[in-house]
Biopython code that builds the backbone (N, CA, C, O; Angstrom):
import numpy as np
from Bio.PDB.StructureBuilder import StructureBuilder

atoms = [
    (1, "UNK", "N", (130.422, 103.444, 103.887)),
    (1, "UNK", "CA", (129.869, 104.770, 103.790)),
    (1, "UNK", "C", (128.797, 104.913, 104.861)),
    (1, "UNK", "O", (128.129, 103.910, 105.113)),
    (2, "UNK", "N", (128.607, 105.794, 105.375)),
    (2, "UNK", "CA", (127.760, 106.432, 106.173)),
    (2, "UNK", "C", (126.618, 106.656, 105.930)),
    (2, "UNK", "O", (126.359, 107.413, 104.995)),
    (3, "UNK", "N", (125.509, 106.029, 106.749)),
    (3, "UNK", "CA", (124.133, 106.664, 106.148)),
    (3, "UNK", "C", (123.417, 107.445, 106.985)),
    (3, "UNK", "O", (123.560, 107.297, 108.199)),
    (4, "UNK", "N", (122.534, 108.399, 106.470)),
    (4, "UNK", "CA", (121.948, 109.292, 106.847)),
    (4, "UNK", "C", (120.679, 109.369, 106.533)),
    (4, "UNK", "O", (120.384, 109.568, 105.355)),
    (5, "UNK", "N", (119.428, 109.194, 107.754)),
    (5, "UNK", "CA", (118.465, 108.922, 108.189)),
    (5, "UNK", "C", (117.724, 110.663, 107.351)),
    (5, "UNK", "O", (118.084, 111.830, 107.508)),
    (6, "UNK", "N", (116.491, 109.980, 106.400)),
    (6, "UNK", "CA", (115.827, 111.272, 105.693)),
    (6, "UNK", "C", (114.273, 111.197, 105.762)),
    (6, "UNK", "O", (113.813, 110.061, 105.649)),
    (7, "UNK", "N", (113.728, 111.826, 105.865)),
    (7, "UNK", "CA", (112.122, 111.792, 105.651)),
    (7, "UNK", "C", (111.506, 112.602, 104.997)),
    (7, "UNK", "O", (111.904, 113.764, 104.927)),
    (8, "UNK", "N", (110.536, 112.236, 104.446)),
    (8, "UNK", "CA", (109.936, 112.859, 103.459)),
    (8, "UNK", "C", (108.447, 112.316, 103.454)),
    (8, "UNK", "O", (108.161, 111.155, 103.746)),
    (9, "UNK", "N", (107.394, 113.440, 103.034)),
    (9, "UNK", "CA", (106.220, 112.739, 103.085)),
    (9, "UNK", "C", (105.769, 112.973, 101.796)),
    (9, "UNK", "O", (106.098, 114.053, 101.306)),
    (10, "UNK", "N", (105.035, 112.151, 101.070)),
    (10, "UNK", "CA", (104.480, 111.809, 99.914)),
    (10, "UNK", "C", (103.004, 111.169, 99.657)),
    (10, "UNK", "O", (102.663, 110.296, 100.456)),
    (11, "UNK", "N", (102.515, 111.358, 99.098)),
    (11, "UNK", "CA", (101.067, 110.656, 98.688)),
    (11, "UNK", "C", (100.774, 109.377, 99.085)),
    (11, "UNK", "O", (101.866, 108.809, 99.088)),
    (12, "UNK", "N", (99.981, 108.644, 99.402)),
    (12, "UNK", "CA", (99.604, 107.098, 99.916)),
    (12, "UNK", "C", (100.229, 106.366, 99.099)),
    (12, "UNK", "O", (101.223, 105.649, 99.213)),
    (13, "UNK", "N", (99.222, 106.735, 97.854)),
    (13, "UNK", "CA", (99.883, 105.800, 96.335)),
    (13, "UNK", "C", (100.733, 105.887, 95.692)),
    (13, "UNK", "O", (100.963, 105.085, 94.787)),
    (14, "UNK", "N", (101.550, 107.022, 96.002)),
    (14, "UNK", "CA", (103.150, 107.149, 95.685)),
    (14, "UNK", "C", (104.253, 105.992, 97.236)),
    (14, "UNK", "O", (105.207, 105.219, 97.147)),
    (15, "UNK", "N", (103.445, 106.476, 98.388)),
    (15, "UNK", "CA", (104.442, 105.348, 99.155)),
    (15, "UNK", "C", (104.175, 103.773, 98.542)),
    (15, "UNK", "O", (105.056, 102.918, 98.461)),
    (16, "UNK", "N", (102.953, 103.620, 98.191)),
    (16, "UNK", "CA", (102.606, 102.127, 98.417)),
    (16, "UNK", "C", (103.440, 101.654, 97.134)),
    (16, "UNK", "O", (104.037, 100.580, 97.078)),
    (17, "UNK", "N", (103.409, 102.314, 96.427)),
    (17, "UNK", "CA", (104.144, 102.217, 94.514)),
    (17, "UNK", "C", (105.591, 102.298, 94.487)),
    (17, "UNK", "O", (106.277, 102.032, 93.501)),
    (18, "UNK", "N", (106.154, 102.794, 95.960)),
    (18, "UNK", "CA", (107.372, 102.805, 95.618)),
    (18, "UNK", "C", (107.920, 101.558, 96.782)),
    (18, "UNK", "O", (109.022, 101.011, 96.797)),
    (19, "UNK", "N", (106.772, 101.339, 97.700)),
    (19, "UNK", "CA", (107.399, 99.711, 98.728)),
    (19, "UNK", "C", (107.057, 98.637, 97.539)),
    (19, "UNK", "O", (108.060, 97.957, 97.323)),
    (20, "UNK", "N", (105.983, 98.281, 96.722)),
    (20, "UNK", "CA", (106.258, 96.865, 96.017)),
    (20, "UNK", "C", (106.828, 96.958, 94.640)),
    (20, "UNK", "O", (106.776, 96.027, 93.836)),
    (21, "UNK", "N", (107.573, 98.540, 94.313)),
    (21, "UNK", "CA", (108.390, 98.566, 93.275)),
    (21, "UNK", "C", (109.691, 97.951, 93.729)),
    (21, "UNK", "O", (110.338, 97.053, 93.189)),
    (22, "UNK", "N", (109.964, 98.707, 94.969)),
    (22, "UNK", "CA", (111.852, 98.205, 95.588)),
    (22, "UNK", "C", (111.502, 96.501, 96.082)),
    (22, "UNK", "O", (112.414, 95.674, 96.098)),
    (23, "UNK", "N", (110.585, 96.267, 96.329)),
    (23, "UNK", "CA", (110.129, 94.510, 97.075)),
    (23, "UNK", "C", (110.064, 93.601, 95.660)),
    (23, "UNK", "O", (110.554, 92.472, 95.650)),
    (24, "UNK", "N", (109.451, 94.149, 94.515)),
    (24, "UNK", "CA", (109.718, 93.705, 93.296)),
    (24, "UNK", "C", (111.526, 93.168, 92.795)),
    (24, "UNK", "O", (112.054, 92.102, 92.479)),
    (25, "UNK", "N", (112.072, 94.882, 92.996)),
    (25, "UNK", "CA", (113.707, 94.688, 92.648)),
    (25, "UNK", "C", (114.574, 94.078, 93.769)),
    (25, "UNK", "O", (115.801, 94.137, 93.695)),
    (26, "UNK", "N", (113.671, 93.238, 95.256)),
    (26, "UNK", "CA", (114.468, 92.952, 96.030)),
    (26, "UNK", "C", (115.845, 93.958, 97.010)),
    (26, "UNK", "O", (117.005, 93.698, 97.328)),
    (27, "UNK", "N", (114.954, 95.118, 97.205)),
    (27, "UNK", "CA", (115.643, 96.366, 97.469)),
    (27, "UNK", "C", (114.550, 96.749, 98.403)),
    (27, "UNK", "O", (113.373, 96.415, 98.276)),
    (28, "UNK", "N", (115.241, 97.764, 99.718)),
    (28, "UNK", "CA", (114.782, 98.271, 100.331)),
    (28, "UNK", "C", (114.193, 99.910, 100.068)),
    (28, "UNK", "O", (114.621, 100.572, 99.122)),
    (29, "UNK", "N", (113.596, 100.224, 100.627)),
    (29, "UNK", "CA", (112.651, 101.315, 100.398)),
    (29, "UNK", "C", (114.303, 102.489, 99.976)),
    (29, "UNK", "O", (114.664, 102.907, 98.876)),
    (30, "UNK", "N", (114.967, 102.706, 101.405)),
    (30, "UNK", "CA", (116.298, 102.862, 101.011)),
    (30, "UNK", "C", (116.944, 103.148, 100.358)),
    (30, "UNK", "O", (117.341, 104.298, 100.170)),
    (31, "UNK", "N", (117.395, 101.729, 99.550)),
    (31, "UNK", "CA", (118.131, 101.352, 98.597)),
    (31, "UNK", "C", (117.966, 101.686, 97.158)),
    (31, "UNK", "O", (118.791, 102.068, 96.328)),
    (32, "UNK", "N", (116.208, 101.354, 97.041)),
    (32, "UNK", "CA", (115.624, 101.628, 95.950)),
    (32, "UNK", "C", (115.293, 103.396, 95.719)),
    (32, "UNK", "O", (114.872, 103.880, 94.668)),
    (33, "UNK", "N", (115.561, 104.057, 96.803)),
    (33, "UNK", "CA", (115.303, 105.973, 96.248)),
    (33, "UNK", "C", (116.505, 106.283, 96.139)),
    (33, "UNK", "O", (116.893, 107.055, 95.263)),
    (34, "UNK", "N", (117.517, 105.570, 97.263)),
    (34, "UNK", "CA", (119.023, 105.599, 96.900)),
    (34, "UNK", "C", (119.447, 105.498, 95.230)),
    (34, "UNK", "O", (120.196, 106.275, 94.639)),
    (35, "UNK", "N", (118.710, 104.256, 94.630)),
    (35, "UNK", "CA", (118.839, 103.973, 93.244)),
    (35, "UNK", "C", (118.413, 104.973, 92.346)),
    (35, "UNK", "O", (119.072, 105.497, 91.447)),
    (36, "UNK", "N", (117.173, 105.200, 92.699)),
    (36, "UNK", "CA", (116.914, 106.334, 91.635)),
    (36, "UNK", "C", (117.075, 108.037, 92.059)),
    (36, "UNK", "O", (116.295, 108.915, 91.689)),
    (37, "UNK", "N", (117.721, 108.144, 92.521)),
    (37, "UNK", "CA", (118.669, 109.854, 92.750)),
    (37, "UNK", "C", (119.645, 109.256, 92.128)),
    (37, "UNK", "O", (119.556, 109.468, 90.919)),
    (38, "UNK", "N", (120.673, 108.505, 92.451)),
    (38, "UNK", "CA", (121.865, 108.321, 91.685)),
    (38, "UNK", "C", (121.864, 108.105, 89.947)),
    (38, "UNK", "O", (122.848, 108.341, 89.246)),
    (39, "UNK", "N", (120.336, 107.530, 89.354)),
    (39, "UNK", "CA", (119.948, 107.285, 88.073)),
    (39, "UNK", "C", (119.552, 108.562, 87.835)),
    (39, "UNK", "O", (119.861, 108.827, 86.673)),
    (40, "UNK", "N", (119.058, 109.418, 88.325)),
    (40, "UNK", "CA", (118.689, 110.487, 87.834)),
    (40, "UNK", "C", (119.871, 111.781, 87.675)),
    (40, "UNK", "O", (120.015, 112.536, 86.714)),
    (41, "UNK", "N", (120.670, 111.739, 89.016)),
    (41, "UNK", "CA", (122.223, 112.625, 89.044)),
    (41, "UNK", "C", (123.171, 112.169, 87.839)),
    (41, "UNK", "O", (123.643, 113.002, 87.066)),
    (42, "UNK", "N", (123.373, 111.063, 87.744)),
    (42, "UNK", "CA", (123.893, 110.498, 86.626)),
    (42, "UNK", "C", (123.709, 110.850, 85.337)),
    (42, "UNK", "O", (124.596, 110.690, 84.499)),
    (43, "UNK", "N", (122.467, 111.393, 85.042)),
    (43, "UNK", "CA", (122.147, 111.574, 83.777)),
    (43, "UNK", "C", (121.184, 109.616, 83.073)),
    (43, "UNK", "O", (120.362, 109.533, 82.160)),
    (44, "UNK", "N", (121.565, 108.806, 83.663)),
    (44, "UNK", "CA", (121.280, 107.833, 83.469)),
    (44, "UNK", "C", (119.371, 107.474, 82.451)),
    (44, "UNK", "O", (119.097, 107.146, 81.296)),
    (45, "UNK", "N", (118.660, 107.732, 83.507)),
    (45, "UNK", "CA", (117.536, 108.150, 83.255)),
    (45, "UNK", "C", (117.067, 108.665, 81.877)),
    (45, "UNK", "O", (116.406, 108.085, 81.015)),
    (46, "UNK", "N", (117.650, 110.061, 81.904)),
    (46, "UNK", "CA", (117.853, 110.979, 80.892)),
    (46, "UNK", "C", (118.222, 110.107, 79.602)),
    (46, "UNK", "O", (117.512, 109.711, 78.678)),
    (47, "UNK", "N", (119.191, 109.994, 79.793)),
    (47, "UNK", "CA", (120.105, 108.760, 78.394)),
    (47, "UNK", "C", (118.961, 107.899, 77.945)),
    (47, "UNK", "O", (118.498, 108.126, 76.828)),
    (48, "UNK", "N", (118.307, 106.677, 78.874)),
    (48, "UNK", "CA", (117.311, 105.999, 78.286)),
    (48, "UNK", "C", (116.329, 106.537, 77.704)),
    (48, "UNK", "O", (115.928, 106.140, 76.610)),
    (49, "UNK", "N", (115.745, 107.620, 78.422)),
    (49, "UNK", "CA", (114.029, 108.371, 77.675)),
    (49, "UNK", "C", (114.809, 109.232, 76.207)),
    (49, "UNK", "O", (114.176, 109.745, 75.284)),
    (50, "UNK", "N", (115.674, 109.207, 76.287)),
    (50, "UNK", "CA", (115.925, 109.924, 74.752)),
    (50, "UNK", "C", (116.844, 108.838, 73.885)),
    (50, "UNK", "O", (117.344, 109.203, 72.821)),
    (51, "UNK", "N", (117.039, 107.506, 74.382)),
    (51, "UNK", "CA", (117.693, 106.654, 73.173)),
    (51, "UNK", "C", (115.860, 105.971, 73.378)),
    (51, "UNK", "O", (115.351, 105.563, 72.334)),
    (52, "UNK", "N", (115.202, 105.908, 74.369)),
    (52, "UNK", "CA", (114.093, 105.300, 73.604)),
    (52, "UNK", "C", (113.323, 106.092, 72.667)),
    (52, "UNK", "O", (112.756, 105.523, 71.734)),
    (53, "UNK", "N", (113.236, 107.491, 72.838)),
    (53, "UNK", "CA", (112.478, 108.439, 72.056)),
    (53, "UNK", "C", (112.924, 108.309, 70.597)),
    (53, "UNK", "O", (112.226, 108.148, 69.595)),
    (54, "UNK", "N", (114.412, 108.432, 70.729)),
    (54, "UNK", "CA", (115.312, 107.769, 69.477)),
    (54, "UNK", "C", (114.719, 107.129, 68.798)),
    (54, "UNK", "O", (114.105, 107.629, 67.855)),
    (55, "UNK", "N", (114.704, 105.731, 69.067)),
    (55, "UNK", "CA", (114.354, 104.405, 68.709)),
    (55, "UNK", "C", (112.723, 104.547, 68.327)),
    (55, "UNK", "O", (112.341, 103.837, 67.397)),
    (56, "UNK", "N", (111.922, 105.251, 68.858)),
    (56, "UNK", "CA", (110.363, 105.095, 68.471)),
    (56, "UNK", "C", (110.043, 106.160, 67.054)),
    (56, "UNK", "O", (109.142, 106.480, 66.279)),
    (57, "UNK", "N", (111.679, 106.455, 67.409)),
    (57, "UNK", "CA", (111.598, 107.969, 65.781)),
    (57, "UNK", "C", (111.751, 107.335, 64.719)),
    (57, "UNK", "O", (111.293, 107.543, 63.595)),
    (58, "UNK", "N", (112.201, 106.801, 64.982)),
    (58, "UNK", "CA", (113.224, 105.777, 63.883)),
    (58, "UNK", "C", (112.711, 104.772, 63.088)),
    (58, "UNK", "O", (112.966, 104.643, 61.891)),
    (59, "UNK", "N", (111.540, 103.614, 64.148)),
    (59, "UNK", "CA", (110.631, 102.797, 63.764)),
    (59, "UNK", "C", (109.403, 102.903, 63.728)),
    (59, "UNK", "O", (108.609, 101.973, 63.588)),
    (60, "UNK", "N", (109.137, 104.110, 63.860)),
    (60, "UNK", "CA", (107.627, 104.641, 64.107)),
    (60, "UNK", "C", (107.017, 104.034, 62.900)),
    (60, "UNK", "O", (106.177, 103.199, 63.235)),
    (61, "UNK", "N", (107.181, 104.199, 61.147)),
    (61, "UNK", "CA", (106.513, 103.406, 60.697)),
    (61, "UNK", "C", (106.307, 102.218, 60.407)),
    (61, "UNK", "O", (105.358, 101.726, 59.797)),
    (62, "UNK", "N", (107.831, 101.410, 61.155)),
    (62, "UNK", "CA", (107.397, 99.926, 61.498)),
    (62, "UNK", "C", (106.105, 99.524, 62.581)),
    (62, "UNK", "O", (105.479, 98.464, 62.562)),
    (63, "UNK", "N", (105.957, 100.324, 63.237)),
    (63, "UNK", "CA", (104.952, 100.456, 64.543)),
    (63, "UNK", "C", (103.219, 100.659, 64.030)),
    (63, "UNK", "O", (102.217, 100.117, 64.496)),
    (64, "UNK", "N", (103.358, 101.719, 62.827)),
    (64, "UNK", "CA", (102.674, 101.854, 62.486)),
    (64, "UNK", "C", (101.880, 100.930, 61.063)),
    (64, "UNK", "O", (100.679, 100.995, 60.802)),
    (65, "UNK", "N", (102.715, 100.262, 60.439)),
    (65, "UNK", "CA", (102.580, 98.959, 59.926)),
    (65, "UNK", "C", (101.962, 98.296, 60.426)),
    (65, "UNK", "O", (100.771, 98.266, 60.118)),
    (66, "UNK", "N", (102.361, 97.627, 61.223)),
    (66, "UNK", "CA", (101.746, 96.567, 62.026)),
    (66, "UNK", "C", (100.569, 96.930, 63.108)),
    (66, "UNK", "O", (100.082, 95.915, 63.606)),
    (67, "UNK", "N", (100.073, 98.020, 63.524)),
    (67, "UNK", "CA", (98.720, 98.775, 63.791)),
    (67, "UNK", "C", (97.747, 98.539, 62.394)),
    (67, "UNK", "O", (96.593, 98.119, 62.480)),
    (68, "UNK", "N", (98.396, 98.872, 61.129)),
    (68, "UNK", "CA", (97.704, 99.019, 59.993)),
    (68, "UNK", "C", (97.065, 96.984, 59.577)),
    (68, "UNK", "O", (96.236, 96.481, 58.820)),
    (69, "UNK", "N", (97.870, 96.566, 60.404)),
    (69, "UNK", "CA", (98.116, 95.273, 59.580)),
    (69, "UNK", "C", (96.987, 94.866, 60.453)),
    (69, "UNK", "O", (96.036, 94.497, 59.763)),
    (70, "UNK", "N", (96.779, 94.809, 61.598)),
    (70, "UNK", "CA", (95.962, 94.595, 62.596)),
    (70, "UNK", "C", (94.661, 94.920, 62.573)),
    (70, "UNK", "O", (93.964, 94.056, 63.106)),
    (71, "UNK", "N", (94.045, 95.895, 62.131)),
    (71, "UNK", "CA", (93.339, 96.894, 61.780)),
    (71, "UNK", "C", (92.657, 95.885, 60.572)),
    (71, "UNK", "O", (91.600, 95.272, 60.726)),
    (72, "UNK", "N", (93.529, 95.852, 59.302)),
    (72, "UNK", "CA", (92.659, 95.152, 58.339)),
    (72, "UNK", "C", (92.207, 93.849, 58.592)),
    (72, "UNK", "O", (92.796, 93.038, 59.307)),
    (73, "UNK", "N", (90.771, 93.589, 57.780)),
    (73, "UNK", "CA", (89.869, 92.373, 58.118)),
    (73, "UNK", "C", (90.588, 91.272, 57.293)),
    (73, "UNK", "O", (91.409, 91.761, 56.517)),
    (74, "UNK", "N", (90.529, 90.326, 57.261)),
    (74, "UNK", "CA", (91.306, 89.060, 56.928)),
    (74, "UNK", "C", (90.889, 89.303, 55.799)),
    (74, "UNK", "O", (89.830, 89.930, 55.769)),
    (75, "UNK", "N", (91.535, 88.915, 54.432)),
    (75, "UNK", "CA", (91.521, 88.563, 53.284)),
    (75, "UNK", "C", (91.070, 89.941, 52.409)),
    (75, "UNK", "O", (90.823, 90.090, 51.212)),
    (76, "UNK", "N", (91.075, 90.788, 53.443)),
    (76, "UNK", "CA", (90.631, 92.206, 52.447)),
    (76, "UNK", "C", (92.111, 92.590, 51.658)),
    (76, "UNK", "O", (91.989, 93.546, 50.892)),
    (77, "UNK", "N", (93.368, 92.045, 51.720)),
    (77, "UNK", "CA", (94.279, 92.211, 50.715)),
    (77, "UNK", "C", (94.693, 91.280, 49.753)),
    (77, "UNK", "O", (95.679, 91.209, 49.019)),
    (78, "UNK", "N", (93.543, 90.472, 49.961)),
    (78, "UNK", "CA", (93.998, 89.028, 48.908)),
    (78, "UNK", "C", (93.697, 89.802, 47.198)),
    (78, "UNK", "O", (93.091, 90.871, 47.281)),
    (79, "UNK", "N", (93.956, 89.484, 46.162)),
    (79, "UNK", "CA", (93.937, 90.234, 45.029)),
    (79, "UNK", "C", (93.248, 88.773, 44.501)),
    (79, "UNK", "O", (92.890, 88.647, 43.330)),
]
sb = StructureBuilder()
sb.init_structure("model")
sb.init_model(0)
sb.init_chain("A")
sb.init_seg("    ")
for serial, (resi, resn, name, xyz) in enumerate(atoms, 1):
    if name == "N":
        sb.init_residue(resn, " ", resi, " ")
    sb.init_atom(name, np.array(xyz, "f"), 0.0, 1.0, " ", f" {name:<3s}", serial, name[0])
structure = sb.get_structure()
């Protein structure tokens, strides 16, 4: 496939966040915006933030349990 040379200018801390995000995944600057347009066209993206939104609906008062559990001082539930 053919590639085609793009530019775009963006914030300091948006370039610098997106060179040791793709250097992290072993991906080029490239490769890695290449990655996320295609995650985002896909719907991909989308799918995860709403099966995780899902998932935090679902266990929210397991989540919140264990905040509660944390919270109490040692032995304040001993009977």
């Amino acid at each position: 496939m053919a590639k085609t040379q793009l530019g775009a200018r963006v914030d300091e801390d948006v370039a610098e966040l997106a060179k040791k995000r793709a250097a992290d995944l072993g991906l080029s600057i490239g490769d890695y915006l290449a990655r996320l347009v295609q995650d985002d066209a896909s719907g991909l993206r989308a799918r995860a933030v709403d099966a995780a939104a899902r998932f935090l609906t679902e266990h929210q008062g397991l989540f919140d349990e264990a905040e509660d559990a944390q919270r109490t001082p040692r032995g304040a539930r001993a009977a």
